[in-house]
C-alpha positions as CSV (number, residue, x, y, z in Angstrom):
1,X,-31.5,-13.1,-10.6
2,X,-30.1,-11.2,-7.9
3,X,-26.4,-10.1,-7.6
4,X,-26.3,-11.7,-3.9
5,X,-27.5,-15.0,-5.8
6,X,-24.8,-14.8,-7.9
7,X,-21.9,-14.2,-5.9
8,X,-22.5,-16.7,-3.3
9,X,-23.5,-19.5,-6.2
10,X,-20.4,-22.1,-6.9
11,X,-21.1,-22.6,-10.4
12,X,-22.6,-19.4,-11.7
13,X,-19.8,-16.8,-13.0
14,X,-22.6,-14.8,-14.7
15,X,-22.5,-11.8,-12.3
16,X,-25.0,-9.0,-14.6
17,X,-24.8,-7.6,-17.6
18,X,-26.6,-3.9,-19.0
19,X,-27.5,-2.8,-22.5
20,X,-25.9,0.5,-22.6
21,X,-27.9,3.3,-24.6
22,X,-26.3,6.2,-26.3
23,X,-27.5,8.4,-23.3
24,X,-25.3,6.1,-20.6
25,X,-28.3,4.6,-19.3
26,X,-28.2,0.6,-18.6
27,X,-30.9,-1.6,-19.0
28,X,-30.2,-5.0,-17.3
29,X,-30.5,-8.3,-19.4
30,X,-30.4,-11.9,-18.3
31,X,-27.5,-13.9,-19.5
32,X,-29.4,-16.1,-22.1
33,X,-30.0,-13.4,-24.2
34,X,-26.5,-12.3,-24.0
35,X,-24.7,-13.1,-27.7
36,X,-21.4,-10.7,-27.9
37,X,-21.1,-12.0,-31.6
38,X,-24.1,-10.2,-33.0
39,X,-24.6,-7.3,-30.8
40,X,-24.7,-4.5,-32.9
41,X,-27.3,-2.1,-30.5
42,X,-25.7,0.2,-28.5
43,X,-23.3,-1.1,-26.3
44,X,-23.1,-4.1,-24.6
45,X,-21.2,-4.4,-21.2
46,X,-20.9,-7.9,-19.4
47,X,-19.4,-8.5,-16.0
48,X,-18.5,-12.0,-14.9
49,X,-16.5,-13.9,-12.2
50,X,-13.4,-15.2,-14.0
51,X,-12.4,-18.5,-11.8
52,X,-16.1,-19.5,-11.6
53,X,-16.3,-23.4,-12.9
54,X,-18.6,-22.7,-15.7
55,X,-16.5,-19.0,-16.7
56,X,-15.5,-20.7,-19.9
57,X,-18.2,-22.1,-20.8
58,X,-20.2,-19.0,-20.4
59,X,-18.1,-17.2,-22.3
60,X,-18.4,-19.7,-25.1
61,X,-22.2,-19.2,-25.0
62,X,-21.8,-15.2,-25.2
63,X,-19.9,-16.0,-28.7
64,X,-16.2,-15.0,-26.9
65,X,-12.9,-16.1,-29.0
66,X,-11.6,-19.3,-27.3
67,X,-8.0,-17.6,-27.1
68,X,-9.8,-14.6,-25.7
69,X,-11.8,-16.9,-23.0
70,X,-8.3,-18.3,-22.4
71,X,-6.7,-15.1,-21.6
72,X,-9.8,-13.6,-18.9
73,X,-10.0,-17.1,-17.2
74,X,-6.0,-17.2,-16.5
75,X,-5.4,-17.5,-12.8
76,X,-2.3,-14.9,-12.3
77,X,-2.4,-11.5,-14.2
78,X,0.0,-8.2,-14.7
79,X,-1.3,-5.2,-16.3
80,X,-0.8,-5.2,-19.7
81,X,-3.1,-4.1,-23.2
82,X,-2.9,-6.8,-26.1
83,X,-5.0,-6.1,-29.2
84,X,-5.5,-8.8,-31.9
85,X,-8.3,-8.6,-34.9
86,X,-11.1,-9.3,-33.0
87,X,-11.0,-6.5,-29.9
88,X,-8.4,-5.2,-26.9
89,X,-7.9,-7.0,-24.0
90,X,-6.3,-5.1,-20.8
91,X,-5.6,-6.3,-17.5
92,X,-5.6,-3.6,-14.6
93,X,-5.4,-3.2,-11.3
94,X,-7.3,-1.7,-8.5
95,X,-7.5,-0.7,-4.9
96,X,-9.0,-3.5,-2.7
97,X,-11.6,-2.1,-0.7
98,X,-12.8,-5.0,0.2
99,X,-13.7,-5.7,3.8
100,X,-10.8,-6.4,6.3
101,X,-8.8,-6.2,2.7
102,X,-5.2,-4.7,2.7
103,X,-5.5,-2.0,0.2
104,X,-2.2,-2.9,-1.0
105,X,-3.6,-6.1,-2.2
106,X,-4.4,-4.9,-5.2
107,X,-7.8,-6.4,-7.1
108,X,-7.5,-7.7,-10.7
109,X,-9.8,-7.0,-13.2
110,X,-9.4,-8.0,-17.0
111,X,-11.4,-6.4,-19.6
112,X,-12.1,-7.2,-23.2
113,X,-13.6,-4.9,-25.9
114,X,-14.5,-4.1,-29.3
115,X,-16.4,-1.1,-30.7
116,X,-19.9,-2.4,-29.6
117,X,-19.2,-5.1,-26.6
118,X,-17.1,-5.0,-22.9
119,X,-16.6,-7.8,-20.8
120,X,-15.0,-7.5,-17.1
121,X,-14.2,-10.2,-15.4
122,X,-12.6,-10.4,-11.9
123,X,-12.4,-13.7,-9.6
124,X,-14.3,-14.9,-6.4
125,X,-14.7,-12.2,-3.6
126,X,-12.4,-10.1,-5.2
127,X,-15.2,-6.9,-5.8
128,X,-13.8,-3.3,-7.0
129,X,-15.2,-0.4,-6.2
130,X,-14.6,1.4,-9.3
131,X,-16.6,-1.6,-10.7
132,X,-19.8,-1.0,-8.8
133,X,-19.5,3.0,-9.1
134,X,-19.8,2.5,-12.7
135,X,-22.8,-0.1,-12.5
136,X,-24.3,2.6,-10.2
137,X,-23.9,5.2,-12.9
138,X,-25.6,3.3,-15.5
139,X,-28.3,2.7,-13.3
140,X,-28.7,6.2,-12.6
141,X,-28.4,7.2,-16.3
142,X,-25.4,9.3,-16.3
143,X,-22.9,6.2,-17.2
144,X,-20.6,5.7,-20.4
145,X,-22.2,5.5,-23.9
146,X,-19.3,4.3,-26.1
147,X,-16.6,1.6,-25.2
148,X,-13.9,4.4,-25.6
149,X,-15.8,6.1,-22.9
150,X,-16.1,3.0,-20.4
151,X,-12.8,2.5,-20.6
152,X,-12.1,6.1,-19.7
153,X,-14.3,5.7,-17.3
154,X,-13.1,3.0,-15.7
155,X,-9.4,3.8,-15.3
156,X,-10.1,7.4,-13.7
157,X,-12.0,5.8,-11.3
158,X,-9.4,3.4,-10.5
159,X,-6.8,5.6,-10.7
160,X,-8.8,8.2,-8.4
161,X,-8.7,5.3,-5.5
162,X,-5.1,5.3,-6.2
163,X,-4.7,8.8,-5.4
164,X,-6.4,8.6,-2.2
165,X,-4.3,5.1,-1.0
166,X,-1.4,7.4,-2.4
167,X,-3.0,10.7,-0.1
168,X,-3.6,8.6,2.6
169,X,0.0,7.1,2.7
170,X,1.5,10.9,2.3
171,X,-0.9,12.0,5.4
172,X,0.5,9.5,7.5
173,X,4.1,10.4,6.4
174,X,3.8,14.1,7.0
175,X,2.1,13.4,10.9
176,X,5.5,11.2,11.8
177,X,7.7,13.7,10.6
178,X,5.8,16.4,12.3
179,X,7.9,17.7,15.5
180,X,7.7,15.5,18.7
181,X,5.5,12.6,16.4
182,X,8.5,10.3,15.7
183,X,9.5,8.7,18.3
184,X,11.5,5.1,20.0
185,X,8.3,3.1,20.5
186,X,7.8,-0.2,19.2
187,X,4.6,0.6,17.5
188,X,6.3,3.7,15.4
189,X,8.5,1.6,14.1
190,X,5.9,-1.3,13.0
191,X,3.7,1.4,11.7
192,X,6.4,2.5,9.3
193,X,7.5,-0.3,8.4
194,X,4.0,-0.9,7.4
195,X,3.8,2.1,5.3
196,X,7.2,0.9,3.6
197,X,5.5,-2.5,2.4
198,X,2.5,-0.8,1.5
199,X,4.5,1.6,-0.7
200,X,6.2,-1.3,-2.5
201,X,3.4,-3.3,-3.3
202,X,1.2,-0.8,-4.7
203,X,4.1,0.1,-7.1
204,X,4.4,-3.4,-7.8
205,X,1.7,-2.8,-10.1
206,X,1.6,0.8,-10.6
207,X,4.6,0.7,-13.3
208,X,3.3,-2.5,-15.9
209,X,-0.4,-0.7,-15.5
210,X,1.4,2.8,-17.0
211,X,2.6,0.6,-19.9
212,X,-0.5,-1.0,-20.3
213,X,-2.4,2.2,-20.6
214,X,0.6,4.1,-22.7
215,X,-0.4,0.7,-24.7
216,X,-3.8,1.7,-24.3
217,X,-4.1,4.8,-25.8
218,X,-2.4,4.5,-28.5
219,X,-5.3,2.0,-30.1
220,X,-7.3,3.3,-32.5
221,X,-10.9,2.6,-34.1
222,X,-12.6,1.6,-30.4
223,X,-11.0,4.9,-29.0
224,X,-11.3,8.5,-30.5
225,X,-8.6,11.4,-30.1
226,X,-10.4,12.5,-26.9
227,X,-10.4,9.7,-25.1
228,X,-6.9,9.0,-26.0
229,X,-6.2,11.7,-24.8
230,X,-7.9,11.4,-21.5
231,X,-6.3,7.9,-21.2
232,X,-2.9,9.6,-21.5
233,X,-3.6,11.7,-19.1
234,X,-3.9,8.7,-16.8
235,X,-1.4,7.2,-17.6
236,X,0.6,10.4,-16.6
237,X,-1.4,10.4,-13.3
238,X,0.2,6.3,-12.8
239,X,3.8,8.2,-13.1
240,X,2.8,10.4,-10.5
241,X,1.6,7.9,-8.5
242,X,4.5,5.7,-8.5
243,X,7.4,9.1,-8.0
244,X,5.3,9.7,-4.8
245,X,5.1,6.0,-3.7
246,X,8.6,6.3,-4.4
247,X,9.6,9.4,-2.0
248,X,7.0,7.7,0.2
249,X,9.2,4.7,0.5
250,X,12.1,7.1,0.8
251,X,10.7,9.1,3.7
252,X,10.0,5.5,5.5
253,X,13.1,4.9,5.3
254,X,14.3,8.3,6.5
255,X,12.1,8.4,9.5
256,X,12.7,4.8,10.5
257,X,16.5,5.7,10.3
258,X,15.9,8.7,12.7
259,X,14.4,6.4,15.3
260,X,17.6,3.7,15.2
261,X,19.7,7.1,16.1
262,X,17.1,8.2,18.5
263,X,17.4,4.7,20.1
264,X,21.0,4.5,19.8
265,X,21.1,8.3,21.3
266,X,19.1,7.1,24.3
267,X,21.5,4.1,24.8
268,X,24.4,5.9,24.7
269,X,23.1,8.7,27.0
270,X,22.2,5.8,29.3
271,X,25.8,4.3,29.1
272,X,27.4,7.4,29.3
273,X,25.8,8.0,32.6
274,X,26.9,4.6,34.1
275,X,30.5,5.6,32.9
276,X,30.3,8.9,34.9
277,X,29.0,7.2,38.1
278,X,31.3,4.4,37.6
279,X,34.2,6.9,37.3
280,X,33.5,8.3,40.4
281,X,32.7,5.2,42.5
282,X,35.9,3.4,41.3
283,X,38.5,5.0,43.4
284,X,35.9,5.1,46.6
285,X,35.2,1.5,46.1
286,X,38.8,1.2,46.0
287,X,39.3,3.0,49.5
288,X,36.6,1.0,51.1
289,X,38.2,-2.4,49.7
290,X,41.7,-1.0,50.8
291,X,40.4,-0.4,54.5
292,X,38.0,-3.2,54.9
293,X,41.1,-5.7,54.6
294,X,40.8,-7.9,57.6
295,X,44.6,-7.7,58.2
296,X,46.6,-6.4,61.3
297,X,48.9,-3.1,60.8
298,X,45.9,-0.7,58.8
299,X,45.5,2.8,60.2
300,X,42.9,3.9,62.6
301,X,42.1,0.8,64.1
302,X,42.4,2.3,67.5
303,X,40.7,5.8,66.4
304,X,37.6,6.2,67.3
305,X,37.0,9.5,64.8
306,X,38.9,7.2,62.1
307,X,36.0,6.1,59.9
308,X,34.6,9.8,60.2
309,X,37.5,11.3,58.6
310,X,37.6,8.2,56.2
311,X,34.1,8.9,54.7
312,X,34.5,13.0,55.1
313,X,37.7,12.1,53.0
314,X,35.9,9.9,50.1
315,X,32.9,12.7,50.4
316,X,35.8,15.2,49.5
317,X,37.0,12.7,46.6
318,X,33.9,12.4,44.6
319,X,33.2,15.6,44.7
320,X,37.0,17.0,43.4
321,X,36.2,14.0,40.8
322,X,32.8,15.3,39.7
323,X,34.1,19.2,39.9
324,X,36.9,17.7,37.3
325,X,34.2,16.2,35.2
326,X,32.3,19.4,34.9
327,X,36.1,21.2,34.6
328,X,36.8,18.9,31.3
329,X,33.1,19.3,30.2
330,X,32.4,15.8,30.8
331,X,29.3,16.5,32.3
């Protein structure tokens, strides 16, 4: 059965499913010989579609806990680690990579394990890439041979899409704030804002999936002191992650404020010029209302060179005006 088959089928949650060898190669097996209860071989890793009609019943067959089939076919998950007697369930969260996907839109995947058996499960068109890097690694023979060392696995690689979301976000940060990039158009403005949104929602998640792997590592019998160890390192990297989506959403702010003063700068230049020519067009508009009064009695009615020394006279105004201006530093 392909994977294609699978996807696009509206009953089947079965999605594949690889018999792990002590050497991190996968051998893929076909879901009726799948039985999590008694696999004792190797290591067992199963990969279904969570909101697929039959999920619960296929899980059933596979010999899953019904409180555990419960908790990977819930509709809304945070991260979070929750270990009972019969194995670990997490829930994390990953970059969506998706086609025309937001990457802030951040893919769930939950995961169950023991010592011998993992099941992932993630719902309908909802595919992460750290997901199908690991299948590909089986595949190739240089996968994970222990569930301690899936795990690991699995969380560097989603934390390593994290970093370069995070990277990316920085990189389009630090070309706005270069000199001469930040500027009053519209589309600055929406592209920042952007950035802002993109920021939050990662960290949304970013801060429950740190407790759910400081949650994580603490467990012991499925993980050793090394892989512990490498899961508290990533769990270190999450608090890195969410300080910079943090000053990310910080510099956002910063460079969005910088354009509302370089807008408010250019509107007041603007009105500041209208005041100046305003200033010195109010006492000449004065003068022409004064001697454009249809009335008998004004001066220079009979003059012919009248209106020549009236506009040689208003000339002189504006400029003694505009000399003051300068004078008073106005201009």
């Amino acid at each position: 059965m392909t994977d294609n088959n699978q996807v696009d089928s509206a009953l089947l949650s079965f999605l594949w499913a690889y018999q792990i060898n002590g050497q991190g190669q996968g051998t893929s097996i076909e879901a009726d010989k799948i039985n999590v209860a008694t696999s004792t071989d190797n290591l067992l890793w199963v990969h279904i579609r969570s909101d697929g009609i039959d999920a619960p019943q296929q899980l059933s067959d596979f010999g899953v806990p019904k409180r555990i089939i419960d908790t990977l076919t819930a509709d809304e998950t945070r991260p979070k680690t929750t270990q009972s007697d019969d194995g670990v369930v997490t829930f994390l969260r990953g970059i969506n990579r998706n086609p025309n996907a937001d990457p802030e839109d951040m893919v769930s995947l939950r995961v169950w394990m023991t010592d011998k058996v993992v099941i992932t499960a993630r719902k309908k068109d909802r595919r992460l890439q750290s997901i199908v890097e690991l299948k590909q690694s089986l595949i190739a023979g240089d996968g994970p041979a222990t569930a301690g060392d899936f795990v690991c696995d699995l969380v560097e690689r989603i934390a390593d899409l994290i970093n370069d979301t995070v990277d990316d976000i920085d990189g389009e940060l630090d070309q706005y704030e270069s000199v001469g990039n930040v500027g009053v158009k519209q589309q600055y403005h929406q592209i920042l804002a952007r950035i802002r949104r993109q920021s939050a929602s990662i960290r949304r998640y970013l801060a429950p999936q740190r407790d759910a792997l400081d949650a994580l590592y603490r467990i012991r019998g499925i993980l050793n002191d090394h892989q512990a160890y490498s899961l508290r390192e990533q769990s270190e990297r999450m608090t890195r992650y969410i300080e910079e989506l943090d000053l990310a959403r910080e510099r956002a702010m910063v460079l969005q404020e910088e354009q509302r003063n370089r807008v408010a700068e250019a509107q007041g230049m603007r009105m500041y010029v209208l005041s100046i020519v305003t200033a010195i067009f109010l006492p000449l508009s004065f003068l022409t209302g004064v001697f454009g009064m249809n009335v008998a009695g004004l001066p220079g009615l009979e003059n012919p060179s009248a209106f020549n020394n009236l506009a040689s006279s208003m000339l002189g105004l504006a400029v003694v005006l505009l000399l003051v201006m300068i004078w008073k530093k106005w201009l």
